[in-house]
C-alpha positions as CSV (number, residue, x, y, z in Angstrom):
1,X,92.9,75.3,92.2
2,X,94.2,78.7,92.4
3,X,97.7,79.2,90.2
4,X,101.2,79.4,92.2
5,X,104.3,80.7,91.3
6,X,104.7,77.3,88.9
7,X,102.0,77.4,87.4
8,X,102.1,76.0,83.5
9,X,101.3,79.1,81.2
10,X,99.5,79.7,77.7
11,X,97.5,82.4,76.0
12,X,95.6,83.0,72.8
13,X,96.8,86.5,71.1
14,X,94.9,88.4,68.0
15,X,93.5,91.6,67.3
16,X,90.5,92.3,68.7
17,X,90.7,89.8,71.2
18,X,87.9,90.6,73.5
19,X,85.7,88.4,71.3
20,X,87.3,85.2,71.7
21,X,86.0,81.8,73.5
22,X,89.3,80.5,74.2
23,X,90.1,81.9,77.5
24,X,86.6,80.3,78.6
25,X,87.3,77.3,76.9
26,X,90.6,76.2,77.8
27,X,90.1,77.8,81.7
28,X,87.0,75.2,82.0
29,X,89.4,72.8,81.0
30,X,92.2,73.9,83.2
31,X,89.7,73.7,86.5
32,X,88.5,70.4,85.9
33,X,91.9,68.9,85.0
34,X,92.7,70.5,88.7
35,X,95.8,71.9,86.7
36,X,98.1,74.4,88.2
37,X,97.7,76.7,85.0
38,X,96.9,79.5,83.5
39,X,95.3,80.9,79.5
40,X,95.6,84.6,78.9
41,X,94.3,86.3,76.2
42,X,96.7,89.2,74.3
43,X,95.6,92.2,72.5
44,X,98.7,92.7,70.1
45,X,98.7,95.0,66.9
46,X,100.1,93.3,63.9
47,X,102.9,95.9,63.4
48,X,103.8,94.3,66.8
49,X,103.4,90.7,66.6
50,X,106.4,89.2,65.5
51,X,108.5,91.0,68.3
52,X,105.9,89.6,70.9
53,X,106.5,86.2,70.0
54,X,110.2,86.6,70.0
55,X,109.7,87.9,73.3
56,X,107.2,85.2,74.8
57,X,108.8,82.1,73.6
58,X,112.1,83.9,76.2
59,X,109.5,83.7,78.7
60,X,108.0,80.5,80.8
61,X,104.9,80.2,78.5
62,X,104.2,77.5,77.1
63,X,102.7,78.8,74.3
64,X,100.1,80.5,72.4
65,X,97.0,80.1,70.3
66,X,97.1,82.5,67.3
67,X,93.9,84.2,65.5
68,X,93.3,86.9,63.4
69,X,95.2,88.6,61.7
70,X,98.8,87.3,63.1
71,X,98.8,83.6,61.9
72,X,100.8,84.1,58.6
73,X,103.3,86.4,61.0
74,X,103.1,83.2,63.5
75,X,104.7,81.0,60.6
76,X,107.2,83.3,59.4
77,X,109.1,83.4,62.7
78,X,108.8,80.2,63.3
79,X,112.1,78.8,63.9
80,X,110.1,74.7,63.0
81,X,107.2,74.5,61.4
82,X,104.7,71.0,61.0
83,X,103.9,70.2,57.9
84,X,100.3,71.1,57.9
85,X,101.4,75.0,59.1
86,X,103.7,75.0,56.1
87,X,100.7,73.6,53.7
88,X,98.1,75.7,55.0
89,X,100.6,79.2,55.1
90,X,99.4,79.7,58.5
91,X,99.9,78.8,62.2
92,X,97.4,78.8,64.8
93,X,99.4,77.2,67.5
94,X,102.9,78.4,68.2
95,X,104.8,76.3,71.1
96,X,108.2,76.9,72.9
97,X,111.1,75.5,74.2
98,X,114.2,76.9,74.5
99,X,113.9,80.1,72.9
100,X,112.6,78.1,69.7
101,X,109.2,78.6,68.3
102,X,107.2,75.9,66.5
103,X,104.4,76.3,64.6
104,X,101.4,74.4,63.5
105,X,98.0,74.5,62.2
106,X,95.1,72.3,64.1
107,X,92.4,74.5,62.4
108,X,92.4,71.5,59.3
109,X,92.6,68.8,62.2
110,X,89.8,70.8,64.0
111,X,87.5,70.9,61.0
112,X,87.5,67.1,60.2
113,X,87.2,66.9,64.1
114,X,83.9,68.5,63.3
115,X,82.7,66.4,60.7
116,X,83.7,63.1,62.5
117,X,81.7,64.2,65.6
118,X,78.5,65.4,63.8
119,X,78.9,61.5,62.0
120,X,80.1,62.7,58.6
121,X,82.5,61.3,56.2
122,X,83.8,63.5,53.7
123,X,85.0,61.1,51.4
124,X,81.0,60.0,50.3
125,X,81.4,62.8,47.5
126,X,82.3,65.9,46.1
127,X,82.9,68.7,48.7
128,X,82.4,73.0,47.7
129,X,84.4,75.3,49.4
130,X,83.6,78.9,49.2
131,X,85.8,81.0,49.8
132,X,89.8,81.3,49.3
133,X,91.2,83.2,52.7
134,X,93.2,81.4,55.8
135,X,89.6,80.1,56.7
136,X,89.4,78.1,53.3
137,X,92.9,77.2,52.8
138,X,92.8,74.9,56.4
139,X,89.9,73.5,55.1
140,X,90.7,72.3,51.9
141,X,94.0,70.8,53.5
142,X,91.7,69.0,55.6
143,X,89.7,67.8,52.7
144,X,92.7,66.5,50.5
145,X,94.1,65.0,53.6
146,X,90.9,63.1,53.8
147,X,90.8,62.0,50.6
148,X,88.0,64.2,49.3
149,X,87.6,62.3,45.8
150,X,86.2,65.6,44.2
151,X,86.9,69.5,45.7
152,X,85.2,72.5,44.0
153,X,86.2,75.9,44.6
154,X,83.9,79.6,44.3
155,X,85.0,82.5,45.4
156,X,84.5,86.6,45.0
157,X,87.9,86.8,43.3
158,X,88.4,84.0,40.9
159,X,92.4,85.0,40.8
160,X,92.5,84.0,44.5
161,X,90.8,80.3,44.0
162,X,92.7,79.8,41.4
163,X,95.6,80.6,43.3
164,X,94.9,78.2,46.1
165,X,93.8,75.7,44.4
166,X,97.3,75.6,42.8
167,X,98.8,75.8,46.2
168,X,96.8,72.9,47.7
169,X,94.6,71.4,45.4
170,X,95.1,71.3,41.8
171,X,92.9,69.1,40.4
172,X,89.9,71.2,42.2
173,X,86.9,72.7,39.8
174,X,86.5,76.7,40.1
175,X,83.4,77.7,39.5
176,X,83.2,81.9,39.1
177,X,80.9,83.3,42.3
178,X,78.2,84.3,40.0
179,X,77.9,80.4,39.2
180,X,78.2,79.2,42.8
181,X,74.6,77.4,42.6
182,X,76.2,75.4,39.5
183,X,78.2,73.7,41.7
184,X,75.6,72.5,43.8
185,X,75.0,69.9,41.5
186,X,75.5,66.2,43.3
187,X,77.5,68.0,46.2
188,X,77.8,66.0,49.2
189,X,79.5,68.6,51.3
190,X,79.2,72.1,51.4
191,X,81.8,74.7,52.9
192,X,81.3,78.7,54.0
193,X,84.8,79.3,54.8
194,X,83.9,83.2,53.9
195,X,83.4,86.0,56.6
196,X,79.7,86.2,55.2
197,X,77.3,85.4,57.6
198,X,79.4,86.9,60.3
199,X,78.0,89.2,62.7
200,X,77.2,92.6,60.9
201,X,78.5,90.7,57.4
202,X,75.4,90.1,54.9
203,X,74.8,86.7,54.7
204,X,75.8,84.3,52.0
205,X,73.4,83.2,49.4
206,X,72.9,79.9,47.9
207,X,70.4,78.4,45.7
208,X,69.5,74.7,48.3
209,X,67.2,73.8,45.5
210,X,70.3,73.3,44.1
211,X,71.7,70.5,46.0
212,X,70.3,67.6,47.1
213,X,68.9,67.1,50.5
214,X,71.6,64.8,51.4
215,X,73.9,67.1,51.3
216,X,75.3,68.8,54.1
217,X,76.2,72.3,54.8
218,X,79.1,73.0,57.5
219,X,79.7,76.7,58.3
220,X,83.1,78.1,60.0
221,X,81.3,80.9,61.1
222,X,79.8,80.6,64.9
223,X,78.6,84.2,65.5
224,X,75.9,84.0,64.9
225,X,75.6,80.6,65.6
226,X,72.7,79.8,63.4
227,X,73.9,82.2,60.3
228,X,71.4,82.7,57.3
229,X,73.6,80.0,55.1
230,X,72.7,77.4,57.7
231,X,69.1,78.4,58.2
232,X,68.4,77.9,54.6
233,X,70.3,75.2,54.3
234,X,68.1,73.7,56.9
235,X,64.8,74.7,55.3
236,X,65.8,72.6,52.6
237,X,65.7,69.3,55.0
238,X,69.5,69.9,54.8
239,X,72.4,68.9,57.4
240,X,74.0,71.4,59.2
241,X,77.2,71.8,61.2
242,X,77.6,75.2,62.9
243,X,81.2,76.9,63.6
244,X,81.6,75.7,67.2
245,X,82.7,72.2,66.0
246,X,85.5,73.9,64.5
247,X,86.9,75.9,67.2
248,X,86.5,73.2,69.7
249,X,88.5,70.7,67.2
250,X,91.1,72.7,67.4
251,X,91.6,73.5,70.8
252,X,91.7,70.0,72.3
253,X,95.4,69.4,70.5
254,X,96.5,72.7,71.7
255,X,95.3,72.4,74.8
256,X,97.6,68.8,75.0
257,X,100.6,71.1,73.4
258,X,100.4,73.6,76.2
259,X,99.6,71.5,79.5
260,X,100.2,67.7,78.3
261,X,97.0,66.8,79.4
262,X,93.7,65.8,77.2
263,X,90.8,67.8,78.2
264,X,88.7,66.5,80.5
265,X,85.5,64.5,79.0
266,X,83.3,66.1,82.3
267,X,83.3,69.1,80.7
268,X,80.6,70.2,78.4
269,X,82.5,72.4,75.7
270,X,79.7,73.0,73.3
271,X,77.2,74.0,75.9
272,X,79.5,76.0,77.7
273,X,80.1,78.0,74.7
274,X,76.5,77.9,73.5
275,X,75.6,79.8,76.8
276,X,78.7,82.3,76.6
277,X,77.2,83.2,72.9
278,X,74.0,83.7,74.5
279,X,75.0,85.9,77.2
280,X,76.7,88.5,74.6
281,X,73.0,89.0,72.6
């Protein structure tokens, strides 16, 4: 249906912007739901952001999705914040009402959405988590939520793992980069929670013979969607679990926060956004 003048309104806002699935996503959503809404996306420069949500939550949306790099500004001007925003240090979901702004995180709820759909339980073993950014710290939230009953941690600056694993996981095992295939060793769960493998990024390199072929290797990355971690994780006889599980986890509870509505089960999200990745080679 087309929108009136009452229509329920959301956006996503980061910077780029251009790049994001959202917009597709949640609009495929809205039309099957036969919802009288609307999801915007929002180019908005980080010197900028924190005015623009003052100013949006005064206005009648809803709310906003929140990516890169404004989700640690999201949190600060929070006026309420969940308990898995304050945890992580980050919001990716900001909702209003009344002027307020609340903030939470479903990127942690999105990635053990992930797991639970490709049939894995994280609690069968230890789980590696490479890298220590925003990515890696709403993972390993998701992992001690779950009761992950061993987390290991590698990453380029071994200051910065050590730091989050202080912040979220203390009892976790660092392992220096350089010795990243050392913590192979028994893994049941393997992490890239790094920006390598992105598109243009080199890809991240890992020693499979390493692990065993139980394992399985789950990538946040989903452009490309079959990045070289994955690929040779898969040569191996591996698992894999590409990056769209991710973002589609943690657009479902948003999508409830902004229209109070589930989205609609006739709706194909991974293929949908499968073919939109196509169409951009």
């Amino acid at each position: 249906m087309r929108p009136t003048g009452a229509a329920r309104l959301a956006g996503v806002v980061g910077d780029p912007i251009g790049h994001s699935l959202s917009p597709s996503l949640m609009s495929a959503w809205i039309d099957a739901a036969g919802l009288d809404a609307v999801y915007a996306p929002f180019a908005v420069r980080k010197d900028e952001a924190a005015d623009f949500f003052r100013t949006m939550a005064r206005t009648q949306l809803a709310g906003l999705n929140v990516t890169l790099p404004h989700k640690q500004t999201a949190l600060a001007i929070s006026d309420r914040a969940s308990e898995a925003a304050q945890a992580i240090g980050a919001a990716n979901l900001l909702t209003f009402k009344d002027g307020q702004i609340h903030a939470d995180n479903t990127d942690a709820t999105g990635f053990l959405n992930a797991l639970l759909a490709a049939g894995i339980d994280p609690k069968q073993g230890p789980a590696l988590v490479l890298g220590a950014g925003g990515a890696a710290r709403a993972i390993l939230h998701a992992l001690v939520q779950a009761g992950v009953p061993e987390i290991r941690l590698s990453n380029r600056s071994f200051a910065n793992a050590e730091a989050l694993a202080r912040d979220l996981a203390p009892p976790a095992r660092i392992y220096p980069w350089e010795q990243r295939d050392q913590a192979l060793d028994q893994i049941a769960l393997v992490v890239n929670a790094t920006a390598l493998g992105l598109a243009g990024n080199p890809n991240l390199q890992l020693d499979w013979r390493a692990a065993p072929t139980s394992a399985i290797a789950c990538d946040s990355v989903y452009k490309p969607l079959q990045t070289g971690f994955l690929r040779d994780a898969d040569e191996r006889g591996i698992k894999t679990v590409d990056g769209l599980g991710m973002l589609i986890g943690q657009a479902r509870p948003s999508f409830e926060a902004f229209f109070g509505a589930s989205p609609p089960e006739s709706v194909d999200a991974r293929a949908l956004l499968v073919s939109l990745l196509g169409s951009e080679r």
